[in-house]
N, CA, C and O atoms as a GROMACS GRO file, in nm:
protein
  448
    1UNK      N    1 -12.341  -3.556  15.796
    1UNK     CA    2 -12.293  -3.660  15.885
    1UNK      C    3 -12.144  -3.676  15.866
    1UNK      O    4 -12.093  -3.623  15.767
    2UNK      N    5 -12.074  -3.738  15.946
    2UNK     CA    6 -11.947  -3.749  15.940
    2UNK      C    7 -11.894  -3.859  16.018
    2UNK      O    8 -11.954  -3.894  16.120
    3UNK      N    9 -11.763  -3.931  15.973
    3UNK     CA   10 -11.751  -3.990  16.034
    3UNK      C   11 -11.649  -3.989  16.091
    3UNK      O   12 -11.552  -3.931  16.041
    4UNK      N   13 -11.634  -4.092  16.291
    4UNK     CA   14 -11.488  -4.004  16.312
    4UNK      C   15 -11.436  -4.139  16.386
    4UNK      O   16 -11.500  -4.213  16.460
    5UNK      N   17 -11.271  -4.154  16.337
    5UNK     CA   18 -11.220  -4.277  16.364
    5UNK      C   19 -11.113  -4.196  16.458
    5UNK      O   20 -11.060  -4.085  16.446
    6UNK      N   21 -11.104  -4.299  16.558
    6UNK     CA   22 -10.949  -4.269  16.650
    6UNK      C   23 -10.905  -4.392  16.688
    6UNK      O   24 -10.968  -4.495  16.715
    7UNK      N   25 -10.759  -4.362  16.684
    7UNK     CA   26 -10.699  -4.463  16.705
    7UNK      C   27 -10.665  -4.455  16.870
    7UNK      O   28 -10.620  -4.341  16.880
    8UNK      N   29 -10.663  -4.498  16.968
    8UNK     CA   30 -10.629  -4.489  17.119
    8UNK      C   31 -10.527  -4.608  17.168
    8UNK      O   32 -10.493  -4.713  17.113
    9UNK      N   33 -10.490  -4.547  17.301
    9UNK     CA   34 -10.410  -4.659  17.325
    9UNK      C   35 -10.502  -4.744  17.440
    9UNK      O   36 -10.558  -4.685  17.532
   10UNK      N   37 -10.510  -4.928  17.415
   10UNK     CA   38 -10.563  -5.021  17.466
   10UNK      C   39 -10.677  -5.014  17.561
   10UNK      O   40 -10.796  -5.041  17.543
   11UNK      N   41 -10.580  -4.951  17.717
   11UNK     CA   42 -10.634  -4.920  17.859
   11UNK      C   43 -10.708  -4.812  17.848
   11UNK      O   44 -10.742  -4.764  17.956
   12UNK      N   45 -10.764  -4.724  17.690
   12UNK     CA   46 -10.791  -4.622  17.756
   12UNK      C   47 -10.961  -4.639  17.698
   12UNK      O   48 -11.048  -4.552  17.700
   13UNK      N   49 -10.973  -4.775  17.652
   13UNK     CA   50 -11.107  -4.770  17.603
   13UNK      C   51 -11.249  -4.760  17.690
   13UNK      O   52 -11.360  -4.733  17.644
   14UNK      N   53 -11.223  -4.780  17.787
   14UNK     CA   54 -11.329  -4.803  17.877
   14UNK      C   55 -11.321  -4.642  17.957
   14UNK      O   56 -11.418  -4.630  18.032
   15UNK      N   57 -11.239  -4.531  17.958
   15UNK     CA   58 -11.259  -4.419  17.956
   15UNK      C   59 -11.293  -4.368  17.855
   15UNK      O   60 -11.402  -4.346  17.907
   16UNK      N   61 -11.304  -4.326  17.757
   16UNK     CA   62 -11.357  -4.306  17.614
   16UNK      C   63 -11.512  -4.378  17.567
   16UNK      O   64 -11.574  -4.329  17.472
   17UNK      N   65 -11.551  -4.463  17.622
   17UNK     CA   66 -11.658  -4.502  17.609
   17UNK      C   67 -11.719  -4.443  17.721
   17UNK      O   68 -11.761  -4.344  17.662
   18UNK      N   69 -11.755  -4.428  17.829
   18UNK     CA   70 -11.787  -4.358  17.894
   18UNK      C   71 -11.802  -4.241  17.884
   18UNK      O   72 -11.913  -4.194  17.907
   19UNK      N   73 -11.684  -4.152  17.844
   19UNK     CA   74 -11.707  -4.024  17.809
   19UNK      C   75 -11.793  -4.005  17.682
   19UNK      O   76 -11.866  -3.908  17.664
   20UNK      N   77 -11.781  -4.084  17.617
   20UNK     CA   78 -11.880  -4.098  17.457
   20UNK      C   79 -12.042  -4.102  17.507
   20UNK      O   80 -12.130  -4.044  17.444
   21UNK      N   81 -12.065  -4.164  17.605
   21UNK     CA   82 -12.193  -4.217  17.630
   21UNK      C   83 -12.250  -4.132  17.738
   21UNK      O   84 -12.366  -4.142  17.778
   22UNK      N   85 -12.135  -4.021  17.799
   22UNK     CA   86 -12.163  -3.930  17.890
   22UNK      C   87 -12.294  -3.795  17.778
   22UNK      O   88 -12.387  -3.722  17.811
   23UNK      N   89 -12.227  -3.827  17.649
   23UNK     CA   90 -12.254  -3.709  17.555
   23UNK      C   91 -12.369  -3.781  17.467
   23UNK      O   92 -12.413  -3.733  17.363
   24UNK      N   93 -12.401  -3.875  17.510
   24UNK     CA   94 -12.503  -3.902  17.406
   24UNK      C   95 -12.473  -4.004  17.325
   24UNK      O   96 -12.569  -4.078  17.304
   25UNK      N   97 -12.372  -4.032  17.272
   25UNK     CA   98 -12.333  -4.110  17.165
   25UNK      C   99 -12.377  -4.266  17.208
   25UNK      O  100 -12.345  -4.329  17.309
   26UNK      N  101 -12.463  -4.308  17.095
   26UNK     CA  102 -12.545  -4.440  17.123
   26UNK      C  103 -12.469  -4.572  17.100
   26UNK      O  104 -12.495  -4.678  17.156
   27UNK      N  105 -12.355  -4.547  16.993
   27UNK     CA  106 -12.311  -4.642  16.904
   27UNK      C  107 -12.144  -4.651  16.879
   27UNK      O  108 -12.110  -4.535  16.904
   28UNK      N  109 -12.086  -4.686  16.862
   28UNK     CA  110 -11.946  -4.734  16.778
   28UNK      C  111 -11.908  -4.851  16.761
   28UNK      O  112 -11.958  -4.945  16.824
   29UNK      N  113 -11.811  -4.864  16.670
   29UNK     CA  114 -11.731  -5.012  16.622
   29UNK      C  115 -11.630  -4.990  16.710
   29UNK      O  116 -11.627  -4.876  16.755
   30UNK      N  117 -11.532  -5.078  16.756
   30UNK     CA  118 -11.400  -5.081  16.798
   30UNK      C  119 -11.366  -5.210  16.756
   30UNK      O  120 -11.433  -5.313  16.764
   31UNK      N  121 -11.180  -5.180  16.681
   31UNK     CA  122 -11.143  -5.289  16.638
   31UNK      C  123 -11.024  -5.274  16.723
   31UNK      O  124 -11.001  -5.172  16.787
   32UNK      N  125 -10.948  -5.380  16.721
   32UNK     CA  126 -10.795  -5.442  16.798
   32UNK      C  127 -10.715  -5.433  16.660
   32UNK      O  128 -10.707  -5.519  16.572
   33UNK      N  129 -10.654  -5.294  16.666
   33UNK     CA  130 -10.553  -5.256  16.565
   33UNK      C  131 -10.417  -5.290  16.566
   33UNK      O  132 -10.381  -5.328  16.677
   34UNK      N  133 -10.321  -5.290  16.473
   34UNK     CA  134 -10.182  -5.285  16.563
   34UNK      C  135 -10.120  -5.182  16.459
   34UNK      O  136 -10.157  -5.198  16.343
   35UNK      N  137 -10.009  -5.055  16.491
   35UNK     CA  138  -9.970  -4.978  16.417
   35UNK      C  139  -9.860  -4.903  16.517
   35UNK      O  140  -9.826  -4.938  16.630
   36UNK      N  141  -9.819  -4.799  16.447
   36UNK     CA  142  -9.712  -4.680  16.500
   36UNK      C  143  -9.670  -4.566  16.433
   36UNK      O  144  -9.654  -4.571  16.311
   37UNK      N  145  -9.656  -4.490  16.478
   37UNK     CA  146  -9.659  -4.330  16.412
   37UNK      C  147  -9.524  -4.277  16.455
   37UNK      O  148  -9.444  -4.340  16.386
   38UNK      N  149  -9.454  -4.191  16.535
   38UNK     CA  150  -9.375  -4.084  16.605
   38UNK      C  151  -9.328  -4.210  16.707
   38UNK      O  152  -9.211  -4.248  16.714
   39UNK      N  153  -9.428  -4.261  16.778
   39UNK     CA  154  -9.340  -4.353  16.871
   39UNK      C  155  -9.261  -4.468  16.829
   39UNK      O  156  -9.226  -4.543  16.921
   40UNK      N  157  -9.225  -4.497  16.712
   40UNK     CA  158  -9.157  -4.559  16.633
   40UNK      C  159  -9.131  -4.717  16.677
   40UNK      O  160  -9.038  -4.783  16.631
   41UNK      N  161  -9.237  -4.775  16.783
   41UNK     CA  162  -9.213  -4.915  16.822
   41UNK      C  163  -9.112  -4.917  16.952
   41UNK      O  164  -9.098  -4.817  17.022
   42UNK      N  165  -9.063  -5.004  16.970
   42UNK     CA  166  -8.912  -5.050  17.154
   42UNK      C  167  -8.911  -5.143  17.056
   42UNK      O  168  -8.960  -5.176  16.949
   43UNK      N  169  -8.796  -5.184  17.185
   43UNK     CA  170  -8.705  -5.301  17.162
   43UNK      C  171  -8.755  -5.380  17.328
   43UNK      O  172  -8.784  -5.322  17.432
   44UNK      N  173  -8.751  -5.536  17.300
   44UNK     CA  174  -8.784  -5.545  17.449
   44UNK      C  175  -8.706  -5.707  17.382
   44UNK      O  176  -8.704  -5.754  17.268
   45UNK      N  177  -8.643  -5.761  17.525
   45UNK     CA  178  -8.600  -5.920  17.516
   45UNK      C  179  -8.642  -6.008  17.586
   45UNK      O  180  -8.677  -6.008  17.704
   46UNK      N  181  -8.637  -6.134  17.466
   46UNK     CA  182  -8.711  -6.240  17.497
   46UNK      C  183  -8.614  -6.367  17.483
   46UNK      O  184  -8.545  -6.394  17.384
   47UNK      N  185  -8.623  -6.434  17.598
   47UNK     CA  186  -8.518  -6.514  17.592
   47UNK      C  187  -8.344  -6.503  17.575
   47UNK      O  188  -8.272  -6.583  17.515
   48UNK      N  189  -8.298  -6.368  17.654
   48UNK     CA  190  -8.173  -6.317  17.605
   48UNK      C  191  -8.204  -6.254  17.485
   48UNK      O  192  -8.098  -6.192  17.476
   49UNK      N  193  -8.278  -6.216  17.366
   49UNK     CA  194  -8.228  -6.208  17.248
   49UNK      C  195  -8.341  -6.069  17.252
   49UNK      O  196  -8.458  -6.057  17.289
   50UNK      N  197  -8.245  -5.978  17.196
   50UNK     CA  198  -8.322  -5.852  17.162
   50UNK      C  199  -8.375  -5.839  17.035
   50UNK      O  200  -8.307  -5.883  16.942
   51UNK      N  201  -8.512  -5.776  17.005
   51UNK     CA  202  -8.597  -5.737  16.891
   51UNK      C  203  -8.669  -5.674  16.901
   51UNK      O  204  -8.698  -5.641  17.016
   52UNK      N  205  -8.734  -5.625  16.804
   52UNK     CA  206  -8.754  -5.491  16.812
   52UNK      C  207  -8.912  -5.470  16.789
   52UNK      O  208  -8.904  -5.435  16.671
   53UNK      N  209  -9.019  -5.468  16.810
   53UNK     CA  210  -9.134  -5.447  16.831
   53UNK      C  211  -9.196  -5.318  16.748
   53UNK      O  212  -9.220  -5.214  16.808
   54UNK      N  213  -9.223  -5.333  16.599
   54UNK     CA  214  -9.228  -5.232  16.523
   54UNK      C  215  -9.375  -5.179  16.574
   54UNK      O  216  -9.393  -5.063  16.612
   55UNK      N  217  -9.504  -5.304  16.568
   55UNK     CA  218  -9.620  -5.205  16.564
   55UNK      C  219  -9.664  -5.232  16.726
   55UNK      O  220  -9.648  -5.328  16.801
   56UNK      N  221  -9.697  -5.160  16.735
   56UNK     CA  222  -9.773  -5.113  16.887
   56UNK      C  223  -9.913  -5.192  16.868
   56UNK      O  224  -9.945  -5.208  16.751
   57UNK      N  225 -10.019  -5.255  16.986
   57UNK     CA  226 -10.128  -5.255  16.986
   57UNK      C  227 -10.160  -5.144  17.029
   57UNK      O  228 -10.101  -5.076  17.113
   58UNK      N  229 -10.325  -5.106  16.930
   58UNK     CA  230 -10.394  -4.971  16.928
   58UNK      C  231 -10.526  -5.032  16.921
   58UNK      O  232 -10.552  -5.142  16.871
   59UNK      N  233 -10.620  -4.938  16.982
   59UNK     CA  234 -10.767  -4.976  16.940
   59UNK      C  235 -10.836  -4.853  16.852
   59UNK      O  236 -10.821  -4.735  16.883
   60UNK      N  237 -10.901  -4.889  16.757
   60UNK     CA  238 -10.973  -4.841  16.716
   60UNK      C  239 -11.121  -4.787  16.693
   60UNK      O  240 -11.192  -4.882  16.661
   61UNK      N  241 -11.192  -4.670  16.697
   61UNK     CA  242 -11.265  -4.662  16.726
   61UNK      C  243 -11.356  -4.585  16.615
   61UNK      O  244 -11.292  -4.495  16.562
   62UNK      N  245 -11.480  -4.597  16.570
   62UNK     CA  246 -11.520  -4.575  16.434
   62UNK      C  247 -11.658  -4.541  16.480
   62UNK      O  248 -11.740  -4.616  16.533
   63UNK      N  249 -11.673  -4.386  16.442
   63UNK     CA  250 -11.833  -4.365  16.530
   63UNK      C  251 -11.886  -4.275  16.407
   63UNK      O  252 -11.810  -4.182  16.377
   64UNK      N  253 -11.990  -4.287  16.341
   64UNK     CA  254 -12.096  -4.189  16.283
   64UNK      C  255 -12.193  -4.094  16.353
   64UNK      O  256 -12.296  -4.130  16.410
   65UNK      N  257 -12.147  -3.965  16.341
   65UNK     CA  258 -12.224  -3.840  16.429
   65UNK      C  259 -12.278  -3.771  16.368
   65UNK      O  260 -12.212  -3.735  16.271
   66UNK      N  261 -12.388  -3.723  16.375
   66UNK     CA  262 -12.440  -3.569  16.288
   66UNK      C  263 -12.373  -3.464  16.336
   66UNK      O  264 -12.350  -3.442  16.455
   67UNK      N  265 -12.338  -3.392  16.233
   67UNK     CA  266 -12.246  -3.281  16.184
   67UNK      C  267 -12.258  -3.205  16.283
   67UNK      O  268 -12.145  -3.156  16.280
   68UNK      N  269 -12.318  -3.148  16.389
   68UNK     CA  270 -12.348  -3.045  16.508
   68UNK      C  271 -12.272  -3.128  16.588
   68UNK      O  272 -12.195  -3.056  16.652
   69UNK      N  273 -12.251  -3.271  16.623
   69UNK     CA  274 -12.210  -3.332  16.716
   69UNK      C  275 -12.019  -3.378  16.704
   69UNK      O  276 -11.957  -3.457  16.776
   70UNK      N  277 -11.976  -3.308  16.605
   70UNK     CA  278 -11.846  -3.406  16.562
   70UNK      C  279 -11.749  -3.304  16.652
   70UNK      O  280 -11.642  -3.360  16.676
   71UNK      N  281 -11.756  -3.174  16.708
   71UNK     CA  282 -11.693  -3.135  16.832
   71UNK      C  283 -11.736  -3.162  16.927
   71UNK      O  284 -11.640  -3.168  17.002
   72UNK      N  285 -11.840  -3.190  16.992
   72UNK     CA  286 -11.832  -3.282  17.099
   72UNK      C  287 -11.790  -3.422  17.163
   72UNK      O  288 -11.773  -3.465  17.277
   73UNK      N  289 -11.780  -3.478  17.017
   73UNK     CA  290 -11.696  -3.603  16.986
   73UNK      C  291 -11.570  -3.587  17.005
   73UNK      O  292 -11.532  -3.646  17.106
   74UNK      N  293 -11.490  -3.533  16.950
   74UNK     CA  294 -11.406  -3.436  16.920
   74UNK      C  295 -11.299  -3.449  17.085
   74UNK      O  296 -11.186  -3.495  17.106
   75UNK      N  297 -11.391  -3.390  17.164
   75UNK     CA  298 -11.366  -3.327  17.267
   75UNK      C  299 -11.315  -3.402  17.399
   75UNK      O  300 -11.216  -3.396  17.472
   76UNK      N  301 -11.457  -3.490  17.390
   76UNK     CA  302 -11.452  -3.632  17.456
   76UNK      C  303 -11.370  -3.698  17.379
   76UNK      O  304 -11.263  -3.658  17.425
   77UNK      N  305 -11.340  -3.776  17.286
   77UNK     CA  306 -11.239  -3.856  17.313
   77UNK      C  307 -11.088  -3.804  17.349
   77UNK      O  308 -10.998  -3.870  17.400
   78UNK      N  309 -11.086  -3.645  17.300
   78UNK     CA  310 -10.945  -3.589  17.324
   78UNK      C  311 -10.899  -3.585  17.479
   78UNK      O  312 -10.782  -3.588  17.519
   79UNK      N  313 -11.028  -3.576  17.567
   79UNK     CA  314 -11.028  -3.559  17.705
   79UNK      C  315 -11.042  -3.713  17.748
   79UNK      O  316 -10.997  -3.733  17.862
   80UNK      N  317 -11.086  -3.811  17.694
   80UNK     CA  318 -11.084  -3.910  17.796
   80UNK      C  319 -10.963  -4.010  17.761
   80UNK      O  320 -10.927  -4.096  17.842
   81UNK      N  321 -10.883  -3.989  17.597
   81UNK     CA  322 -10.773  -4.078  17.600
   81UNK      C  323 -10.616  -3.997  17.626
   81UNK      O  324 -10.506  -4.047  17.650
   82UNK      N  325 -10.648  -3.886  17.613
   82UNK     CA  326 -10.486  -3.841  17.703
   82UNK      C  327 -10.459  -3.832  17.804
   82UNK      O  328 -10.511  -3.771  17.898
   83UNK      N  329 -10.326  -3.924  17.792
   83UNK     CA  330 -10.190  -3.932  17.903
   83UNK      C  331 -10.096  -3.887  17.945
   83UNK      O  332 -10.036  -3.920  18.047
   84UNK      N  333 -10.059  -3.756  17.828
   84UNK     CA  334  -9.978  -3.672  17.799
   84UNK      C  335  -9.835  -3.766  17.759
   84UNK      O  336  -9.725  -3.733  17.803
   85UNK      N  337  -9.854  -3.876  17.676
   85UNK     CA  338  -9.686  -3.932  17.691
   85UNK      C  339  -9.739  -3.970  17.540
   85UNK      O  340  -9.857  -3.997  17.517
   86UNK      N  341  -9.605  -3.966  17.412
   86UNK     CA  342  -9.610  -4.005  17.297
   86UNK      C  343  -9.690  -4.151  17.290
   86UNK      O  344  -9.676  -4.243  17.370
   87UNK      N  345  -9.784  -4.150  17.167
   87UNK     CA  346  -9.864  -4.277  17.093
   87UNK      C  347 -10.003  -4.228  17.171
   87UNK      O  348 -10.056  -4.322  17.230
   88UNK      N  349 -10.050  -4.142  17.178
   88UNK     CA  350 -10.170  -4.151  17.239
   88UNK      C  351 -10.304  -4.166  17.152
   88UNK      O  352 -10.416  -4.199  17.190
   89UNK      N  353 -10.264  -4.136  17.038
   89UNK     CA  354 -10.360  -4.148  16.921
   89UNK      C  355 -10.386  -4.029  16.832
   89UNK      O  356 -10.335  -3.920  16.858
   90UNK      N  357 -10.464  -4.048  16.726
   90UNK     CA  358 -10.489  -3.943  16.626
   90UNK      C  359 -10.644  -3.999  16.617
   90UNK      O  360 -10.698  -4.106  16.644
   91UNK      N  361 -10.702  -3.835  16.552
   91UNK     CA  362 -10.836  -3.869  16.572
   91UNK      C  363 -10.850  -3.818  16.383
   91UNK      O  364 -10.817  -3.704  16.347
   92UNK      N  365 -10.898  -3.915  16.291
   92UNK     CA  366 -10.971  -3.846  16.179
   92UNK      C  367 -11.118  -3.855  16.104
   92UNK      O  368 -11.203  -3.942  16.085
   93UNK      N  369 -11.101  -3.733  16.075
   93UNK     CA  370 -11.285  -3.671  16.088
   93UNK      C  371 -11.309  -3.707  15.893
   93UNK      O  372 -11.256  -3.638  15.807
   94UNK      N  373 -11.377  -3.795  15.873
   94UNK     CA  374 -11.398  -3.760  15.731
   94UNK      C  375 -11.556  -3.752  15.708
   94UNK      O  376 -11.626  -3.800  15.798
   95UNK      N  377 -11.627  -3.689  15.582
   95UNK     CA  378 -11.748  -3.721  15.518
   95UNK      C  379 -11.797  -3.822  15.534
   95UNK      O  380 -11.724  -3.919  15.511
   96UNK      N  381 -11.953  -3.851  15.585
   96UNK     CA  382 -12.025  -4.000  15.550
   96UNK      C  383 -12.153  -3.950  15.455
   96UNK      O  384 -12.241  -3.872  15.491
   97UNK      N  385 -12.143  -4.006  15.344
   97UNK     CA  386 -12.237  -3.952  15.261
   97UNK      C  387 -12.368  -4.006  15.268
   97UNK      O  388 -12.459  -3.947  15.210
   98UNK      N  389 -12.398  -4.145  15.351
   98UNK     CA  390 -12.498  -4.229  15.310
   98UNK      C  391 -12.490  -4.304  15.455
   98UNK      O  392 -12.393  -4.370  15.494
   99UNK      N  393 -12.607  -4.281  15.526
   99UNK     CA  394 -12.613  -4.461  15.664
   99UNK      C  395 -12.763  -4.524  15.639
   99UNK      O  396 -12.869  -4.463  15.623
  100UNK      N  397 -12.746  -4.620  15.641
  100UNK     CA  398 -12.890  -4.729  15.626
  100UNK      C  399 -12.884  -4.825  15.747
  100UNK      O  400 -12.794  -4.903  15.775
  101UNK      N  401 -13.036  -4.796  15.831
  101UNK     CA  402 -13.016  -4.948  15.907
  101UNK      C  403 -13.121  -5.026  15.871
  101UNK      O  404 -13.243  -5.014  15.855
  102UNK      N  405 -13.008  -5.139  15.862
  102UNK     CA  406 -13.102  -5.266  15.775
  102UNK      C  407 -13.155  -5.334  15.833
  102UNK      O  408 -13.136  -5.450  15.795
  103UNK      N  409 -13.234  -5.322  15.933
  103UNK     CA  410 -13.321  -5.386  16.000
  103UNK      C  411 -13.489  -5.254  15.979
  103UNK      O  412 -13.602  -5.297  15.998
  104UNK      N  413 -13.471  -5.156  15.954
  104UNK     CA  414 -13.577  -5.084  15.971
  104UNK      C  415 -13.556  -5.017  15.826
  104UNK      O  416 -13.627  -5.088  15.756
  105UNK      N  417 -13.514  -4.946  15.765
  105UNK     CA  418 -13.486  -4.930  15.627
  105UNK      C  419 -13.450  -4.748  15.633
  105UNK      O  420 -13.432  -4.670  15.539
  106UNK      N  421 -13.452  -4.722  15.786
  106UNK     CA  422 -13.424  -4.586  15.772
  106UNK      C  423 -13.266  -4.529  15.753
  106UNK      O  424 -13.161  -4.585  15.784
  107UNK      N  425 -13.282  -4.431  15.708
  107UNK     CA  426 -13.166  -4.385  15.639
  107UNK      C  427 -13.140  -4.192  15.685
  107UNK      O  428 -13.217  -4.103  15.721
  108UNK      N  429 -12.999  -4.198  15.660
  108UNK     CA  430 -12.891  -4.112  15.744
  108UNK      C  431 -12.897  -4.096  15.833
  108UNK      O  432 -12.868  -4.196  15.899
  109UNK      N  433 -12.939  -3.954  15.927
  109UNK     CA  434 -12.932  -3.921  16.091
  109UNK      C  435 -13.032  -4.014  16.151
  109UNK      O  436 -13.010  -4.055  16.265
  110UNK      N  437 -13.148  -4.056  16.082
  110UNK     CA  438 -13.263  -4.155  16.168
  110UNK      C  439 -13.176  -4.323  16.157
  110UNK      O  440 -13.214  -4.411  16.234
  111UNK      N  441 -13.076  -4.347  16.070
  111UNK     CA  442 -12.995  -4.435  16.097
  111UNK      C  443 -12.885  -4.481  16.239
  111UNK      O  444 -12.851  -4.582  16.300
  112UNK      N  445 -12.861  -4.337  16.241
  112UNK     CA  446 -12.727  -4.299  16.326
  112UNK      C  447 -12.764  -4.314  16.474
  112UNK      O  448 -12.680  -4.292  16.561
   0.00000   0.00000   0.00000
């Protein structure tokens, strides 16, 4: 199993969920992140007075897949959150060693 987090930008969640659910995928978390990478934040003014807007809002997205499925994951979100313009997100794939759902007591892929 594995698990795979991406970070996206805001507007693009409701394409990405769709495409997720086009493929099967039953489940994810999404949180209201705020961060910045390469696009290094703007400057925008408020009230005459310029400042500088370090972290960007990002959403986050946190999905557990069985291991056959983490390129199709993969794929879909790469296809449903690009815009082709800097901050579009990063996607990372790590190990899930263990899932339990605690309502039924089953455990790993019968979790997922």
């Amino acid at each position: 199993m594995k698990k795979i987090e991406a970070i996206i930008k805001p507007f693009k969640l409701d394409d990405v969920r769709q495409a997720l659910s086009d493929i099967g995928v039953t489940g994810m978390t999404v949180t209201e992140v705020k961060g910045f990478g390469r696009q290094k934040g703007h400057t925008e003014f408020y009230r005459g007075a310029e400042y500088v807007v370090d972290f960007l809002p990002k959403v986050k997205l946190e999905i557990a897949v069985a291991d056959d499925k983490v390129d199709g994951v993969i794929e879909a979100v790469i296809k449903a959150a690009n815009t082709g313009r800097i901050g579009d997100g990063k996607i990372f794939v790590t190990p899930l060693e263990q899932a339990i759902r605690i309502r039924t007591g089953e455990q790993d892929q019968d979790a997922i």
